[in-house]
BATORLO-654863 format. One record per residue: y, x, z of N, C-alpha, C in turn; residue in three letters. Coordinates in steps of 0.2 Angstrom, whole numbers, plus 5000, padded with zeros to 4 digits. Atoms other than C-alpha are relative to their C-alpha. Layout:
BEGIN
YXZYXZYXZala ...
***
This chain:
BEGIN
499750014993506450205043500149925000unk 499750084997506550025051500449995005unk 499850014997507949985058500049955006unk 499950074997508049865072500849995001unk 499450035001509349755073500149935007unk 500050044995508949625087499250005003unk 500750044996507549585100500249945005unk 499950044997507549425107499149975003unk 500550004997505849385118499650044998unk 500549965003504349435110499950024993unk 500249995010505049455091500550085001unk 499449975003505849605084500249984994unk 499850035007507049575070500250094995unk 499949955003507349735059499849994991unk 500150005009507449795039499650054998unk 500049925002506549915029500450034995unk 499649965004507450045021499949984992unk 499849985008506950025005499749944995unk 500050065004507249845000500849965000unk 499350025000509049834997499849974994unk 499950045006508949744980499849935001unk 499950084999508349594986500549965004unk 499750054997509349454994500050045006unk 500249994995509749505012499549965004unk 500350044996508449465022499850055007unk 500349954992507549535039499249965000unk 500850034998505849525045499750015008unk 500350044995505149465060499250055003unk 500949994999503749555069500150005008unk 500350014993502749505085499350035001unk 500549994999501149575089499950044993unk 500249975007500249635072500449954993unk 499950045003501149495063500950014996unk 499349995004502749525051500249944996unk 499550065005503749385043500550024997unk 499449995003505249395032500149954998unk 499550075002506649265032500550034998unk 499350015005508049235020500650015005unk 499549994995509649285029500649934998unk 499350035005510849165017499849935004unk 500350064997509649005026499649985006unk 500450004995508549055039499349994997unk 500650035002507149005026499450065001unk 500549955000505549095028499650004991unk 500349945005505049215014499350024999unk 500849994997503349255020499750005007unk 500150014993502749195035499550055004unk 500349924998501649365038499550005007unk 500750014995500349295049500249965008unk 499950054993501549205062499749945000unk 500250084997501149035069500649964998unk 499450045002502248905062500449965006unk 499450004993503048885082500450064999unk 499949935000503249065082500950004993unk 499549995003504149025062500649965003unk 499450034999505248895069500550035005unk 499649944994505849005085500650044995unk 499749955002506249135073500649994994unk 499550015009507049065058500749955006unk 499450064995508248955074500550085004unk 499649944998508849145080500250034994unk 499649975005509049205062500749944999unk 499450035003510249055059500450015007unk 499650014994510949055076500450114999unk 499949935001511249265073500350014992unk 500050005007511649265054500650034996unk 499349975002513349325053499950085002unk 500249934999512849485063499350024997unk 501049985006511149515053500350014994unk 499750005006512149505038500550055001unk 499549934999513349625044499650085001unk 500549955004511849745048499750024996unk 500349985006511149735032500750024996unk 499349955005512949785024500050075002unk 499849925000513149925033499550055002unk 500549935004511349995032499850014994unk 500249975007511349975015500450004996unk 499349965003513150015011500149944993unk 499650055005513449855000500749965004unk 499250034997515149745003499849925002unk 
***
């Protein structure tokens, strides 16, 4: 299951189920391309075929969203 969690133009932001162990983070898909940024920074994780416009946009909605992203990933994956 992937959640989404935000659309804002042409990105979706969403988690997959089964990476709670790492740091929260979310991942970014446009097109055929997925990214995954850091939630604690906005920093990108792996930039998954975006366009370094494209990462700057998305890591400026992750920090601009970051408290509610961060509340998403708690309560789909039941940590505090």
């Amino acid at each position: 299951m992937t959640p989404t969690i935000h659309r804002e133009g042409p990105y979706r932001f969403f988690f997959y189920s089964h990476k709670p162990r790492e740091p929260p983070h979310v991942h970014v898909e446009r097109d055929d391309a997925i990214a995954k940024i850091w939630l604690h920074d906005g920093a990108v994780a792996d930039p998954g075929g975006l366009t370094p416009r494209d990462l700057q946009r998305v890591a400026g909605i992750v920090v601009t969203h970051r408290e509610s992203f961060i509340e998403a990933w708690h309560e789909h994956f039941g940590e505090p």
